[in-house]
PDB file of N, CA, C and O in Angstrom:
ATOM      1  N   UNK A   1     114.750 117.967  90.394  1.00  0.00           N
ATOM      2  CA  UNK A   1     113.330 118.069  90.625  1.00  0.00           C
ATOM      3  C   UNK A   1     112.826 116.902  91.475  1.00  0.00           C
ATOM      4  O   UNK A   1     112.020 117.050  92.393  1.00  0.00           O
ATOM      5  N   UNK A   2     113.312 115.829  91.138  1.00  0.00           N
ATOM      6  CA  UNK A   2     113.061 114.866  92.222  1.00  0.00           C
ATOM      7  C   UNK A   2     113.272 114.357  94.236  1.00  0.00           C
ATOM      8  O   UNK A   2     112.866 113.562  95.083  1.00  0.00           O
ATOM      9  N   UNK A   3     114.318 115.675  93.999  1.00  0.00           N
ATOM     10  CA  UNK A   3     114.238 115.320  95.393  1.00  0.00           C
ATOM     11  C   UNK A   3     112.546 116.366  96.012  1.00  0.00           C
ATOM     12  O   UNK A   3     111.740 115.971  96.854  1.00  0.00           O
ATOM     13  N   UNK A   4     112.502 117.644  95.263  1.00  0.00           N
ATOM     14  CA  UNK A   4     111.196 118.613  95.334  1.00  0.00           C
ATOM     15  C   UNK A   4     110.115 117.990  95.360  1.00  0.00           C
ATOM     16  O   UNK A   4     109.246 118.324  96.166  1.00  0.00           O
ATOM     17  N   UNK A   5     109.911 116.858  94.409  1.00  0.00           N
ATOM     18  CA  UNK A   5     108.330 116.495  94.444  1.00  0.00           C
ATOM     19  C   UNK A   5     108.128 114.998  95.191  1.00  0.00           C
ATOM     20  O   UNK A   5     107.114 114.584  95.753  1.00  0.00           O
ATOM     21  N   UNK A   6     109.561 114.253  94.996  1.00  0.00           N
ATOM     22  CA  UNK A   6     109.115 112.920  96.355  1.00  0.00           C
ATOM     23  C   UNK A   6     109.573 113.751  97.771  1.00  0.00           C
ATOM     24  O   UNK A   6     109.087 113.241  98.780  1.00  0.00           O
ATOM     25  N   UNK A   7     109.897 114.204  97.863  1.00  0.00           N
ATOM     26  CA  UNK A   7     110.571 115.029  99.436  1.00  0.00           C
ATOM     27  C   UNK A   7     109.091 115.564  99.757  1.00  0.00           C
ATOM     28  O   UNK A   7     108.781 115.294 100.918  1.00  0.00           O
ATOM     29  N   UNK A   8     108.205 116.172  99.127  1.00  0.00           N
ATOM     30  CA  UNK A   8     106.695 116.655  99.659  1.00  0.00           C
ATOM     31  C   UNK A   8     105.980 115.256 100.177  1.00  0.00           C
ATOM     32  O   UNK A   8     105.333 115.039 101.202  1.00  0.00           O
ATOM     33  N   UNK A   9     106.274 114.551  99.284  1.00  0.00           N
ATOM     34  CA  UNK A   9     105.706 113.266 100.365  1.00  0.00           C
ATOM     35  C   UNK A   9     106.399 112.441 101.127  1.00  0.00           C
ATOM     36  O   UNK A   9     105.926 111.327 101.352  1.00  0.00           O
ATOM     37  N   UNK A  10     107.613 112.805 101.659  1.00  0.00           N
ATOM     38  CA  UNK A  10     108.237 112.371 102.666  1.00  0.00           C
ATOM     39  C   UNK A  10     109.185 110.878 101.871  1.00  0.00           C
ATOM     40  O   UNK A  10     109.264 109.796 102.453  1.00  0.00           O
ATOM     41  N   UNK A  11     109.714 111.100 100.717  1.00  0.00           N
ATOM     42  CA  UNK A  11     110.618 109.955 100.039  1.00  0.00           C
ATOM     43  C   UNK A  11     111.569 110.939  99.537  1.00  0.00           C
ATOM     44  O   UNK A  11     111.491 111.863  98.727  1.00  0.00           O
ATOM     45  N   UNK A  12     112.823 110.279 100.531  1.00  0.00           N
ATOM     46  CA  UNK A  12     113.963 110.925 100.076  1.00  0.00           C
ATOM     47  C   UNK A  12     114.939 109.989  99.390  1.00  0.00           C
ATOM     48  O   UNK A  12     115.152 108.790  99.572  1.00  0.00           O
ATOM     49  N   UNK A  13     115.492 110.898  98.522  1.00  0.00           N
ATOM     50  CA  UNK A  13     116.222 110.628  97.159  1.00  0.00           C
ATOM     51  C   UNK A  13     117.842 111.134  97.479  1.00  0.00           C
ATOM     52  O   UNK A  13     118.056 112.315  97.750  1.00  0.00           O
ATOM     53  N   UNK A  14     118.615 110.435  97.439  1.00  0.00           N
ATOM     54  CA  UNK A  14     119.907 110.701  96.746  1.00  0.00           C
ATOM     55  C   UNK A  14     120.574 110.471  95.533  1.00  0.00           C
ATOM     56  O   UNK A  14     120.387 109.418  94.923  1.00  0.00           O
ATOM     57  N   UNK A  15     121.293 111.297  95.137  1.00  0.00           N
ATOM     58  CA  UNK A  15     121.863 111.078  93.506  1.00  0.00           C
ATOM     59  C   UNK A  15     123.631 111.535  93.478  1.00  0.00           C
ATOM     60  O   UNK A  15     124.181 112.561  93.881  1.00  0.00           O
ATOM     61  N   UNK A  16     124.031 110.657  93.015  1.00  0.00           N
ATOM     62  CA  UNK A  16     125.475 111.219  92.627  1.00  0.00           C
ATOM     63  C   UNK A  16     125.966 112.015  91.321  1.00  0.00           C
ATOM     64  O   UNK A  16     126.060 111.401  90.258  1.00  0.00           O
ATOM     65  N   UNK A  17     126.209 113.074  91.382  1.00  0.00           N
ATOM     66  CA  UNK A  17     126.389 113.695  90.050  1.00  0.00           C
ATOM     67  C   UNK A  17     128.151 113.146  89.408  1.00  0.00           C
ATOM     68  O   UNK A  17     129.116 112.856  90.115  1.00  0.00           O
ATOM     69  N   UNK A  18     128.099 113.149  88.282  1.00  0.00           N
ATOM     70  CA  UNK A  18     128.594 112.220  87.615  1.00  0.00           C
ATOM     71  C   UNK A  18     129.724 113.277  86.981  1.00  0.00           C
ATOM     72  O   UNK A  18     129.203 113.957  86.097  1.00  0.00           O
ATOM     73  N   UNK A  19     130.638 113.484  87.124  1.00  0.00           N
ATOM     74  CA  UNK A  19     131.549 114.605  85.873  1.00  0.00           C
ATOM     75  C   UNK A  19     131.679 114.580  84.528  1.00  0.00           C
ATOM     76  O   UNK A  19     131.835 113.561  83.855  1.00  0.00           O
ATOM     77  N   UNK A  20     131.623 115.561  84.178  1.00  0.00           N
ATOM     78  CA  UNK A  20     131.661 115.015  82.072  1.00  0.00           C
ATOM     79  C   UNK A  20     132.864 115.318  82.248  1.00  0.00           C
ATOM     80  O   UNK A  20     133.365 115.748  83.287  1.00  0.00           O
ATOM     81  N   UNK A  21     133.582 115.024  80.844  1.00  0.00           N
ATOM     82  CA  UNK A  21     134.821 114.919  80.239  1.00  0.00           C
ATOM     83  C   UNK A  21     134.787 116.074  79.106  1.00  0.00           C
ATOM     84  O   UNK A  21     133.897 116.107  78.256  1.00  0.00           O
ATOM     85  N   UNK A  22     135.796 116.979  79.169  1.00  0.00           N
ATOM     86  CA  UNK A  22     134.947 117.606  77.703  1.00  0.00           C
ATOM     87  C   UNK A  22     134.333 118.439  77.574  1.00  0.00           C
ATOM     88  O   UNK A  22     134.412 119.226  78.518  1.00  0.00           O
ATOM     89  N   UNK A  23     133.502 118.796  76.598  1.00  0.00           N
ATOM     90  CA  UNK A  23     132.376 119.606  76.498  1.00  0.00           C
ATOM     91  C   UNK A  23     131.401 119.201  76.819  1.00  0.00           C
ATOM     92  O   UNK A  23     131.118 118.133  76.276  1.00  0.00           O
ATOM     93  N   UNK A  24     130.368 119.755  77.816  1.00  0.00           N
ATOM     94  CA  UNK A  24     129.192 119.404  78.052  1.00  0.00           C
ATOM     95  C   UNK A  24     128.558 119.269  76.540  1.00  0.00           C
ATOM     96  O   UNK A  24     128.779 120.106  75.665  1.00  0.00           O
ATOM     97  N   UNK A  25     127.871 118.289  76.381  1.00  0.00           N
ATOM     98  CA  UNK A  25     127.205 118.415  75.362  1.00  0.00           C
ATOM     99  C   UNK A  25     125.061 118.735  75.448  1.00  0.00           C
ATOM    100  O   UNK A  25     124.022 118.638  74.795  1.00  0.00           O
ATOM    101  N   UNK A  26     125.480 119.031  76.417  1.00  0.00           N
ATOM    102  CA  UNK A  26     123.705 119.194  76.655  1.00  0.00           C
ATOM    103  C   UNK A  26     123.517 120.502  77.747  1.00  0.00           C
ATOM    104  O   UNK A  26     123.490 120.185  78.936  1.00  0.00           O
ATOM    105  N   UNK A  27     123.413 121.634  77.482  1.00  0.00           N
ATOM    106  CA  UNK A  27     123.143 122.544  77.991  1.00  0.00           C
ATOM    107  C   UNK A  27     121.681 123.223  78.212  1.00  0.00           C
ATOM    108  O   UNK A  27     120.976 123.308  77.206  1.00  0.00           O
ATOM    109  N   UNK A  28     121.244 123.640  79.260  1.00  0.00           N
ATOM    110  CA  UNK A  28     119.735 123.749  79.083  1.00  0.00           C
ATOM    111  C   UNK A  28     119.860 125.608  79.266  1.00  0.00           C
ATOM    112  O   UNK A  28     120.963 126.083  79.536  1.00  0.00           O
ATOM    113  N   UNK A  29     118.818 126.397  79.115  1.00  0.00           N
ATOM    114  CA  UNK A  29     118.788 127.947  78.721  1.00  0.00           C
ATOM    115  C   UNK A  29     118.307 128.001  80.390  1.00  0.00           C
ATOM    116  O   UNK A  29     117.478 127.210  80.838  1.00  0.00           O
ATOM    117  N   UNK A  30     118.911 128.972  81.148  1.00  0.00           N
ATOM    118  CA  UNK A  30     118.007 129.005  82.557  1.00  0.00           C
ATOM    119  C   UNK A  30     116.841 129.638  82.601  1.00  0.00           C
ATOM    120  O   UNK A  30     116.627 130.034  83.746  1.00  0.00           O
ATOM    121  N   UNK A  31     116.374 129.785  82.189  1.00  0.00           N
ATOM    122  CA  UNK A  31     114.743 130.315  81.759  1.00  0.00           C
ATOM    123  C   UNK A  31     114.192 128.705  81.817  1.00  0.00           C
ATOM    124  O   UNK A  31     113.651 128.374  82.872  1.00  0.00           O
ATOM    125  N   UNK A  32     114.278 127.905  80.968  1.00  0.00           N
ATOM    126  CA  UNK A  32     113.691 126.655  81.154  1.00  0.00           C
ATOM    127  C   UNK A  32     114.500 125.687  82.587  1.00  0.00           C
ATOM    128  O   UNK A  32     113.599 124.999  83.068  1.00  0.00           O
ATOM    129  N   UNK A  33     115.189 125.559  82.988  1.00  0.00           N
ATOM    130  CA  UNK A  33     115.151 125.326  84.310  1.00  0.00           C
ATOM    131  C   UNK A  33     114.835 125.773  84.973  1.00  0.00           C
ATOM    132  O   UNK A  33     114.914 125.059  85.973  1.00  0.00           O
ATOM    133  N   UNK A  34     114.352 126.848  85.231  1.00  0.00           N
ATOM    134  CA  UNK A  34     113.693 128.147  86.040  1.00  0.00           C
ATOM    135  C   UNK A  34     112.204 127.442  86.204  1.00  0.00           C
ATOM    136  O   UNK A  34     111.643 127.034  87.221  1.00  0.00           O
ATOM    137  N   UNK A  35     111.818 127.451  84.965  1.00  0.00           N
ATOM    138  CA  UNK A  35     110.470 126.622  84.684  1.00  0.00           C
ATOM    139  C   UNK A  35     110.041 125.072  85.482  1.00  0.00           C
ATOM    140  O   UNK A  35     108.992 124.806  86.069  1.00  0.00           O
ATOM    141  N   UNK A  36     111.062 124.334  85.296  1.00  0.00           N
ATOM    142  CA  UNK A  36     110.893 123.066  85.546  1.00  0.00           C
ATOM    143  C   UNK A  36     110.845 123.240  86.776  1.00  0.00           C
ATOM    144  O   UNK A  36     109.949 122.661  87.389  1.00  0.00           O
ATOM    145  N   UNK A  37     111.755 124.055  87.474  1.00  0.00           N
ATOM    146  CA  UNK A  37     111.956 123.983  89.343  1.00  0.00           C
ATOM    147  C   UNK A  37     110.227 124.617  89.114  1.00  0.00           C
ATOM    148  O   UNK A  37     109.246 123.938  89.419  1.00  0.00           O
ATOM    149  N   UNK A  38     110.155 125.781  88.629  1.00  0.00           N
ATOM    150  CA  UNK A  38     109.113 126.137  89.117  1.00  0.00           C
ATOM    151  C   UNK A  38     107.775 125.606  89.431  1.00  0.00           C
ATOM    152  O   UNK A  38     107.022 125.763  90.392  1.00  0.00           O
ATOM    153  N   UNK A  39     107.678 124.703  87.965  1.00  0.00           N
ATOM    154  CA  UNK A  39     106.849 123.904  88.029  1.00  0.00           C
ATOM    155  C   UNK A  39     106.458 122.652  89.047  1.00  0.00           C
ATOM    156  O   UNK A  39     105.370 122.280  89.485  1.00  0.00           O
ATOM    157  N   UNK A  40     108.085 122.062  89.273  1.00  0.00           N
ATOM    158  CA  UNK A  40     108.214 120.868  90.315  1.00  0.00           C
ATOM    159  C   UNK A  40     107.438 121.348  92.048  1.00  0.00           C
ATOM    160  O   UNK A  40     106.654 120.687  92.729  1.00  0.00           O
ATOM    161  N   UNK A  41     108.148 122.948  92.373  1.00  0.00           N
ATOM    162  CA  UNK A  41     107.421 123.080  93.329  1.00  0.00           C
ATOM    163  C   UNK A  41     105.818 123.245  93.075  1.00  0.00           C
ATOM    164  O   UNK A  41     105.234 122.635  93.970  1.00  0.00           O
ATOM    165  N   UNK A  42     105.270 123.609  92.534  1.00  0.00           N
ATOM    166  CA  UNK A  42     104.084 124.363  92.192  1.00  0.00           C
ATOM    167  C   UNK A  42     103.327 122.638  92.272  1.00  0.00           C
ATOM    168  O   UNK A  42     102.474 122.555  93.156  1.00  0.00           O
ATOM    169  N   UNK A  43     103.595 121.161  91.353  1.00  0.00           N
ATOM    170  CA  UNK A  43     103.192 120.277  91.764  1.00  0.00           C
ATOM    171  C   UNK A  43     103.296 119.821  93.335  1.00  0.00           C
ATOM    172  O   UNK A  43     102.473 119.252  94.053  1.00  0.00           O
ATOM    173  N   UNK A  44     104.190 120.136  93.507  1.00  0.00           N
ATOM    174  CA  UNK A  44     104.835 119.511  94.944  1.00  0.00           C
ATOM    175  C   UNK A  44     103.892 120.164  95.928  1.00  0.00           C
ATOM    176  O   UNK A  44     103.438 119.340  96.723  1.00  0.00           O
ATOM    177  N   UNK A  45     103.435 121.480  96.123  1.00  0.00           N
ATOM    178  CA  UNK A  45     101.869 121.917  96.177  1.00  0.00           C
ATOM    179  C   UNK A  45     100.881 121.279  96.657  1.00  0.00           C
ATOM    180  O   UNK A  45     100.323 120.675  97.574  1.00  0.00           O
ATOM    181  N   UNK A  46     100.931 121.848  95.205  1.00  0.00           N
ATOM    182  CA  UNK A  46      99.425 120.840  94.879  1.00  0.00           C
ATOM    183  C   UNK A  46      99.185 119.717  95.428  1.00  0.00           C
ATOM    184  O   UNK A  46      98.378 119.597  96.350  1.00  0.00           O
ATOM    185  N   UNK A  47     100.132 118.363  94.726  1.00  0.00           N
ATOM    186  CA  UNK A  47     100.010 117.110  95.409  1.00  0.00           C
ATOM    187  C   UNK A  47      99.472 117.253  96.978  1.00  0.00           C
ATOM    188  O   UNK A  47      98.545 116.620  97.483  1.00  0.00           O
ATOM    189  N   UNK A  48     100.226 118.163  97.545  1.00  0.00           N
ATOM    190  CA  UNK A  48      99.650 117.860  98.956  1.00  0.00           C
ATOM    191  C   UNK A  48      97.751 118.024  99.244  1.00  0.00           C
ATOM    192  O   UNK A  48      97.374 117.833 100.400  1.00  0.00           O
ATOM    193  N   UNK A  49      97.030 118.256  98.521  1.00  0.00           N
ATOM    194  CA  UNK A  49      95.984 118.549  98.244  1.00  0.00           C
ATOM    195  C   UNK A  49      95.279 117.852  97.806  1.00  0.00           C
ATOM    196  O   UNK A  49      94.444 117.221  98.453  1.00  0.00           O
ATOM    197  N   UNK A  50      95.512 117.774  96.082  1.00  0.00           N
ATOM    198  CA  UNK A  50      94.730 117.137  94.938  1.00  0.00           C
ATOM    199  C   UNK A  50      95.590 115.281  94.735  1.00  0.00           C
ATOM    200  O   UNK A  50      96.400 114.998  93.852  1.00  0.00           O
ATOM    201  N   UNK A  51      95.186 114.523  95.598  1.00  0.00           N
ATOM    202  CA  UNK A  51      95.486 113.548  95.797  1.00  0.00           C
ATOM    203  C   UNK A  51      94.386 112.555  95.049  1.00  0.00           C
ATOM    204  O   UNK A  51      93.255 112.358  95.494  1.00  0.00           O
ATOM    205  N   UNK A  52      94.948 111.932  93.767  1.00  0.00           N
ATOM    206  CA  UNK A  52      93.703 110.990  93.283  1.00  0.00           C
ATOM    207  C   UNK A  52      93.573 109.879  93.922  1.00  0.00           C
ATOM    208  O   UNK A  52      94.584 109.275  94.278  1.00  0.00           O
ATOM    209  N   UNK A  53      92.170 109.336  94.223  1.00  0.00           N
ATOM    210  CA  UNK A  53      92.015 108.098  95.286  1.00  0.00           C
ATOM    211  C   UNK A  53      91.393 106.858  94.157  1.00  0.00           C
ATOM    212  O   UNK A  53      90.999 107.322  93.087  1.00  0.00           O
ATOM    213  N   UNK A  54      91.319 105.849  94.270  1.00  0.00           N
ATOM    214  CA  UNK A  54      91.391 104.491  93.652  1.00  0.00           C
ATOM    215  C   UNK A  54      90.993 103.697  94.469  1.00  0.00           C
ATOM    216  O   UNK A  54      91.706 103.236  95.360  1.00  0.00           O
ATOM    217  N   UNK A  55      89.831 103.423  94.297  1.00  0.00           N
ATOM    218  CA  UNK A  55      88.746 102.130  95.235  1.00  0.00           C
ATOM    219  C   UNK A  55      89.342 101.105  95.148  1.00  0.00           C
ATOM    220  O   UNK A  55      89.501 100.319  96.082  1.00  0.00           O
ATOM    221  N   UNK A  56      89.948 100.899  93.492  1.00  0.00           N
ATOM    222  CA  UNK A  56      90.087  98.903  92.971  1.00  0.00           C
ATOM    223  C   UNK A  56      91.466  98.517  93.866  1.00  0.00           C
ATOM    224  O   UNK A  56      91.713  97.319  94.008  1.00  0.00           O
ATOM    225  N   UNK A  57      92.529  99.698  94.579  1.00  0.00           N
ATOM    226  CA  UNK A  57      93.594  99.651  95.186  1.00  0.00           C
ATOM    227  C   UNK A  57      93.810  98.411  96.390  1.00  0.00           C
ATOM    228  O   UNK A  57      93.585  98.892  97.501  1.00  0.00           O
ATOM    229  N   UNK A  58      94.149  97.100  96.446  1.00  0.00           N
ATOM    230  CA  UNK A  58      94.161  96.334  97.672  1.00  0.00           C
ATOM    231  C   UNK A  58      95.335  96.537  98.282  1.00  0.00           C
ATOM    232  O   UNK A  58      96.280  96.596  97.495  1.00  0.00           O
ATOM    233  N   UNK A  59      95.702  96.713  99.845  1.00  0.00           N
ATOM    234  CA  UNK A  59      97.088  96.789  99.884  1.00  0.00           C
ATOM    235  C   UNK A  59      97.761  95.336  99.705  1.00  0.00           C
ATOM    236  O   UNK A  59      97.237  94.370  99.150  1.00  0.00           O
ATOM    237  N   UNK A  60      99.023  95.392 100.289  1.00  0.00           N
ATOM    238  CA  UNK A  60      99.553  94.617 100.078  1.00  0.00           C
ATOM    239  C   UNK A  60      99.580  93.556 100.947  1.00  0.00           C
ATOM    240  O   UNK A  60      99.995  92.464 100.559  1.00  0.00           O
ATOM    241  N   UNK A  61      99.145  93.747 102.215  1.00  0.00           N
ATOM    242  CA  UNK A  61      99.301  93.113 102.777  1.00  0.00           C
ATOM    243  C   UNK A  61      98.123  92.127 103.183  1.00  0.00           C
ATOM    244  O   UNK A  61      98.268  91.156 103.925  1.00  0.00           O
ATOM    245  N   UNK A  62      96.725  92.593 102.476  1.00  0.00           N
ATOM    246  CA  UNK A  62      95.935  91.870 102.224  1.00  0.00           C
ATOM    247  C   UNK A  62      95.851  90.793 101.166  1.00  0.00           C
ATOM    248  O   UNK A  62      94.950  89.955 101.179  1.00  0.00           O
ATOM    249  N   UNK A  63      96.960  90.832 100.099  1.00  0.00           N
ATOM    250  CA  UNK A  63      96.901  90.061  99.465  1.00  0.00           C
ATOM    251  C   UNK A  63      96.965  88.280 100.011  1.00  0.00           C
ATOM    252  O   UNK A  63      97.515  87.884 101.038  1.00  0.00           O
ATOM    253  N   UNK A  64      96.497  87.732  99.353  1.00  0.00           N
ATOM    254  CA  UNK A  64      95.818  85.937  99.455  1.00  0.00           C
ATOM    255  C   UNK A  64      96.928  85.560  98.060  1.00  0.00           C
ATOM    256  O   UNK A  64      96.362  84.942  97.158  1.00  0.00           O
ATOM    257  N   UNK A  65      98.022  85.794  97.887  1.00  0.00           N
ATOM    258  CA  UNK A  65      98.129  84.870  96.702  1.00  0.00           C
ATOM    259  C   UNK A  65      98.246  83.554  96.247  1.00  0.00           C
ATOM    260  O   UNK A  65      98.708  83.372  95.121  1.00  0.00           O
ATOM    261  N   UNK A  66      97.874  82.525  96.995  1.00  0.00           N
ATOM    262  CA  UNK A  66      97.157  81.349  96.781  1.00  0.00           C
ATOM    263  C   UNK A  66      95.917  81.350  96.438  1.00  0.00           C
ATOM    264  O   UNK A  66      95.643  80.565  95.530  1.00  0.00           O
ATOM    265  N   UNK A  67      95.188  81.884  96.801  1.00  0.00           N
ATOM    266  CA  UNK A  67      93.561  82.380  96.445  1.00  0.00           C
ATOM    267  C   UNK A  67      93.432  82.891  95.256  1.00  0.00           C
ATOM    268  O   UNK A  67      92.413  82.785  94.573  1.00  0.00           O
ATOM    269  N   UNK A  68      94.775  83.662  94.828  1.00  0.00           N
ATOM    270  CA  UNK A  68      93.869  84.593  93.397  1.00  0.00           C
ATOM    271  C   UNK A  68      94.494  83.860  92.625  1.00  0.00           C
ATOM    272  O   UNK A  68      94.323  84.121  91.434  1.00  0.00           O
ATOM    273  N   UNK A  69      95.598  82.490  93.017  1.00  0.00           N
ATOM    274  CA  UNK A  69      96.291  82.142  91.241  1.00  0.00           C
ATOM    275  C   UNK A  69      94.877  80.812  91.291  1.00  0.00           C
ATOM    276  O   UNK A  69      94.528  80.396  90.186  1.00  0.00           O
ATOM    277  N   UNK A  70      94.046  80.143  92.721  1.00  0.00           N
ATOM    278  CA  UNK A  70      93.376  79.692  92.513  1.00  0.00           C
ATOM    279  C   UNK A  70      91.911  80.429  91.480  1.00  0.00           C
ATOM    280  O   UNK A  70      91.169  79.677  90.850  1.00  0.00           O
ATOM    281  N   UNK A  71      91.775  81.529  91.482  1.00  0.00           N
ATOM    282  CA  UNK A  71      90.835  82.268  90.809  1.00  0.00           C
ATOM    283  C   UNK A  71      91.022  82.295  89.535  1.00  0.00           C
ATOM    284  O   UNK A  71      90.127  82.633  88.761  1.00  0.00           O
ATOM    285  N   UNK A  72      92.381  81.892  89.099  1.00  0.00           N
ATOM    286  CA  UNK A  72      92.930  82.505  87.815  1.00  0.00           C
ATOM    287  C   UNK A  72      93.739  83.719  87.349  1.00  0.00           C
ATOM    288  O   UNK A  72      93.906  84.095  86.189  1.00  0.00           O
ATOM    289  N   UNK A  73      94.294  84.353  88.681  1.00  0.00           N
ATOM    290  CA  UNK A  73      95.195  85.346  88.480  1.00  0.00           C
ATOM    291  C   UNK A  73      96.404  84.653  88.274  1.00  0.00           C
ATOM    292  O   UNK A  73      96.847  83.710  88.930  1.00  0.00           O
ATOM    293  N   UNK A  74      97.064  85.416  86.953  1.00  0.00           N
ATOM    294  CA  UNK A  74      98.497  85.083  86.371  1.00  0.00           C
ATOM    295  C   UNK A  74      99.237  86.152  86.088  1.00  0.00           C
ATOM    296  O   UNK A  74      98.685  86.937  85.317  1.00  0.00           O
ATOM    297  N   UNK A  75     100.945  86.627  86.673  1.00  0.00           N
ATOM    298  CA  UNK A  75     101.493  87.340  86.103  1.00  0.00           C
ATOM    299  C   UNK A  75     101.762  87.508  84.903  1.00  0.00           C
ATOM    300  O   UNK A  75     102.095  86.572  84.176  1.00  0.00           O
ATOM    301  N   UNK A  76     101.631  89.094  84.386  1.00  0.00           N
ATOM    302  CA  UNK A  76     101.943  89.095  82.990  1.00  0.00           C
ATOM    303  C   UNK A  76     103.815  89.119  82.819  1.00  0.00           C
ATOM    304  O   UNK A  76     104.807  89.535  83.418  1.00  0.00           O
ATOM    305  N   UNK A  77     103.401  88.296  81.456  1.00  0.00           N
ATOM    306  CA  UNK A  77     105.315  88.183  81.413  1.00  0.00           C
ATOM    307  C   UNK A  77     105.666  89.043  80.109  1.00  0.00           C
ATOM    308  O   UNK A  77     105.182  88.629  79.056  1.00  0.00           O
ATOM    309  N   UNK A  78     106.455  90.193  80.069  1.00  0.00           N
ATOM    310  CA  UNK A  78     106.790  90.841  79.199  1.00  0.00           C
ATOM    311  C   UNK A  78     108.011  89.806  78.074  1.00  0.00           C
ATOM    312  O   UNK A  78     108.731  88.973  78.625  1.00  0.00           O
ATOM    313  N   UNK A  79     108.073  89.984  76.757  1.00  0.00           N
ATOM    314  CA  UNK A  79     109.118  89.258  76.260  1.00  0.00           C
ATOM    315  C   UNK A  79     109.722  90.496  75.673  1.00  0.00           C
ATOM    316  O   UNK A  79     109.085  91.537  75.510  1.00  0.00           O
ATOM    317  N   UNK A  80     111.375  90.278  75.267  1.00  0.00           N
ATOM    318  CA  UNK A  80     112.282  91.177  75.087  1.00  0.00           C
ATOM    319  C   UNK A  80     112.399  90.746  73.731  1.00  0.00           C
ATOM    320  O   UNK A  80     113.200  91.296  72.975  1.00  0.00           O
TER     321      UNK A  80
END
């Protein structure tokens, strides 16, 4: 599904499929993959359309980051 819905916006994806050993242990019913493709295109669609827009968005290349750690901007640090 991923190459379907970043490929509508022009980000292409490669993936290596991997061989099992064995018994697959995860089988999906093709009725529900049927679904998911279906669905992936049906977003993939859309997206081209219903695009949500975001004012607070700065790019990147406007960024000042001397200016904003002077403001008080600090990365957040996740702990593990």
């Amino acid at each position: 599904m991923a190459p379907i819905i970043f490929g509508a916006h022009g980000i292409w994806v490669d993936f290596e499929i991997v061989e099992e050993k064995g018994i697959p242990g995860n089988r999906e019913h093709p009725l529900k993959t049927g679904l998911d493709v279906s669905r992936s295109l049906l977003w993939a669609l859309m997206s081209q359309v219903l695009q949500p827009q975001c004012s607070s968005v700065i790019p990147l290349v406007d960024v000042n980051l001397p200016t904003w750690r002077q403001k008080g901007f600090k990365c957040e640090r996740v702990s593990l």
